[in-house]
Each structure stands twice: as structure tokens, then as C-alpha cells.
N, C-alpha and C positions, 0 to 999 in steps of 0.2 A: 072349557075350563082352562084356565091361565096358572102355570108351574108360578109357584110362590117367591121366584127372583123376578119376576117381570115386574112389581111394585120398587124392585131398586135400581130396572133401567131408567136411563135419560130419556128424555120427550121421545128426541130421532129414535132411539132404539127401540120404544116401543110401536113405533112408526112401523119402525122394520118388521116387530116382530108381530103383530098383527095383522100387514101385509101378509107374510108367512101365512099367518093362522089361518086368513082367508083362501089359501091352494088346496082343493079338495082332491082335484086329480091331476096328474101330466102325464101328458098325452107320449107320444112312441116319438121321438126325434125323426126328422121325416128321414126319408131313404135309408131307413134300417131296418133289415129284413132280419127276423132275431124268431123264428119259428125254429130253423134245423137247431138253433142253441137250445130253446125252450126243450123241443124234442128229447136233445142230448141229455138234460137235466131231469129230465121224466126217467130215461132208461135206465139213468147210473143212479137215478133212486131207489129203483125196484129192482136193478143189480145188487143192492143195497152196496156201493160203491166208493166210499168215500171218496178218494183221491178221482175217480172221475166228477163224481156230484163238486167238487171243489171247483177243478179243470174248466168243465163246464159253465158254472155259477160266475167263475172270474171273468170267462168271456164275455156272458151275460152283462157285468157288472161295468166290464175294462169298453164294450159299444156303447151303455148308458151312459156311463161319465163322461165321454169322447163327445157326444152326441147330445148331452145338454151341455157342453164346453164349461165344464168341474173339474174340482182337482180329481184322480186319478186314488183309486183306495186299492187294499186289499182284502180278500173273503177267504174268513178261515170258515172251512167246515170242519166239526167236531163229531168224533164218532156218535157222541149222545149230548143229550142238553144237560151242562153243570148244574148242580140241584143241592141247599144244602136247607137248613133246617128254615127258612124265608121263603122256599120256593123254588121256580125253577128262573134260569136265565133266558129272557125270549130275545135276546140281543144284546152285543158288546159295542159299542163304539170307542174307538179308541184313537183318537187323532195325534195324541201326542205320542203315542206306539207307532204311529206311521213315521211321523216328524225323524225320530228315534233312529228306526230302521233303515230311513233315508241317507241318515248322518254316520252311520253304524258303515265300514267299511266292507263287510263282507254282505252289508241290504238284510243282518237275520239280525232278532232279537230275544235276546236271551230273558229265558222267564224262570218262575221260582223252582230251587230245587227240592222238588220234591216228587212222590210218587203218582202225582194225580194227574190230569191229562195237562194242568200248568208246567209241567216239566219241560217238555220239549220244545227246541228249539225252531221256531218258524222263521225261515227263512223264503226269499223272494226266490221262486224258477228261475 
């Protein structure tokens, strides 16, 4: 099933995005040994551990990107999954929040004030 902008790409980009659509799976980038991370990511789940399960995940995330030669993101983990009257969130993507935080002199980015877990500030290790 094709997201309802692909009727207002250009020829090429639909090129593109088809190609996409065609990658069912990718494979492990070779010579990356990503078990003791996985491992670490199990333990500080059932630690129930946020700031490990974070720690862990980044590394996970910081060899994949390294290793299929991508720009470089970062992985918030949240105590719980944001939920409001739509459902719940099963993923944020936020590219221009990175862009942001790049250009942000102290690498944090400051989010809305208020009491909900949007309050605080995520900033880069």
C-alpha cells in the first residue's frame, strides 16, 4: 500500500520510492558483532531501566548507522508510550529535531513547557 503523497512525486522519485518499497529486509553490516549490545538491551529492560535501555539502544542504533554508512540519529527512550485520545505512539521521527539540535549550541533541544513527559529537555551525552 503506497502513503497518499507518492501520487504527487516526480517520475525519478517515484523510482526512488518504489525501490524503497521493494527492501523487505537488511541484513547485519558485516563485521559487526552487536550480541553483548542486544544482550545489554534485554537486561536493562527487565531492570526496567530506562536510562540503561536508552544507553544501550544508542549503541545499538550509533554501529547500525556507522555500518550501513547513514547519517548518525538519536534514540530517546520514554518511560512509557505517549497516548492520547488517537491511540498510542509506536514511533517519532523527528529529522528536523536532530537538524535543530545540531545547530543548537549546547547539542539539547528544548521542548514544550509543560508537565508531561514533553517538558524536558533532551540533550546529547
Amino acid at each position: 500500500m503506497r502513503f497518499s503523497y507518492y501520487d504527487r512525486l516526480s517520475a525519478a522519485r517515484k523510482k526512488i520510492y518504489r525501490r524503497s518499497d521493494e527492501i523487505v529486509t537488511l541484513g547485519i553490516p558485516l563485521r559487526l558483532e552487536l550480541g553483548a549490545t542486544v544482550l545489554r538491551i534485554g537486561s536493562a529492560l527487565a531492570a526496567d531501566d530506562r536510562a540503561a535501555v536508552q544507553r544501550a539502544c544508542q549503541s545499538l542504533i550509533d554501529a547500525l548507522t556507522e555500518g550501513y554508512h547513514v547519517p548518525a540519529v538519536r534514540v530517546r527512550i520514554l518511560a512509557k508510550r505517549p497516548a492520547d485520545s488517537s491511540g498510542e505512539l509506536h514511533g517519532l521521527y523527528e529529522p528536523e529535531a536532530a537538524a535543530r539540535r545540531r545547530a543548537s549550541p549546547h547539542g539539547c533541544e528544548p521542548r514544550r513547557n509543560s508537565r508531561s513527559w514533553r517538558s524536558r529537555r533532551f540533550c546529547a551525552p
